[in-house]
Every structure is written in C-alpha cells, then in structure tokens.
C-alpha positions in Angstrom: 83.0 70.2 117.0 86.0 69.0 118.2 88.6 70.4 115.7 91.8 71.1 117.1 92.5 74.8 116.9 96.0 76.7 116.7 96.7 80.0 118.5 96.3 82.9 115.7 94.4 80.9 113.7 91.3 82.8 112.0 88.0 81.6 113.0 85.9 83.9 111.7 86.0 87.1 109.8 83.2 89.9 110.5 81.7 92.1 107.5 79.9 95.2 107.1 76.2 94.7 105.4 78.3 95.0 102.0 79.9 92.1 102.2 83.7 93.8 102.9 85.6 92.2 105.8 86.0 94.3 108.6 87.6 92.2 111.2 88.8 88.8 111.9 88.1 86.7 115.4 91.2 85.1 116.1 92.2 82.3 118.7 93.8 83.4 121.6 95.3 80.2 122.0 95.4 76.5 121.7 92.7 74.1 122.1 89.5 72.0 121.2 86.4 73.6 119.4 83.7 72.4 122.1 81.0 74.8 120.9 80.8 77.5 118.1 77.3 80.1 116.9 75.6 78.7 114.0 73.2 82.1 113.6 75.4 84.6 111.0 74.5 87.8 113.1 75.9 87.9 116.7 75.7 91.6 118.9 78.8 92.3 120.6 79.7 90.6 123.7 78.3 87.5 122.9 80.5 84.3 122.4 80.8 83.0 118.9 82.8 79.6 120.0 83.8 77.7 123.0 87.5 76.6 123.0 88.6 73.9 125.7 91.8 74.2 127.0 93.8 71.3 128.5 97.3 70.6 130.0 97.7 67.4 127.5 98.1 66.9 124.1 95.7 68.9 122.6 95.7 65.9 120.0 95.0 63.1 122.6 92.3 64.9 123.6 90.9 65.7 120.4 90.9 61.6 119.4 88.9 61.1 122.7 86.4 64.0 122.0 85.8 62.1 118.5 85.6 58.7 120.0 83.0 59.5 122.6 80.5 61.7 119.9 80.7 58.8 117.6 79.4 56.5 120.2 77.1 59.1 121.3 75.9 59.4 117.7 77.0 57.0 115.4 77.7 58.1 111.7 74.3 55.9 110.4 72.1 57.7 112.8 70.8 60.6 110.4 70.8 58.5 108.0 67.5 57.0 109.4 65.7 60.0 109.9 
C-alpha cells in the first residue's frame, strides 16, 4: 500500500490452471496503490487494485500516504501481538 505506480507497468499477470501466463493487468496510468486483492482467484469484473490519482507529485503524495500509516500503525505494533 502506497507504492507509487508507473503507467504500463505490470501489476499482475493471469494464468491458466497450468501455471502458463495468459495475460498481464497493466496500469492504465500513474498513481498511488490505495488498495489491491490479496485472494489469488478473482472472476471477471471485479477490481484487483485501487490506484489513486492526483494532480501533484505523485511522489509527494506517496511520502504523505507513508507518513500517516506509520502513525496509524507504527512499525513495533505487530511486533506485540
């Protein structure tokens, strides 16, 4: 969460049940990675990730996303559980 992504970059590739790739999802533009499908088997239609979009920096905003979810959830939380 919160890696910038580049227009055409590969996000994911889909296979066939016998492992050979059959397609790759690729970014239709710029932005921040705000949400993404964790479960390998999604039907068509559904969204496998959630890209922001912004009119700044898409680096700016990418600092500020990491700032906030580290004082959200510090790194030493899990480390607790």
């Amino acid at each position: 969460m919160g890696d910038q992504i580049t227009k055409g970059e590969i996000l994911a590739e889909i296979g066939s049940p016998y492992g050979e790739v059959i397609n790759s999802v690729v970014a239709p533009r710029s932005g921040i990675l705000i949400g993404k499908q964790n479960i390998p088997l999604v039907q068509e239609g559904e969204a496998m990730f959630h890209i922001a979009y912004f009119s700044e920096n898409d680096e700016a905003i990418a600092d500020h996303i990491e700032n906030v979810h580290e004082q959200l959830i510090p790194e030493n939380h899990y480390s607790n559980i």
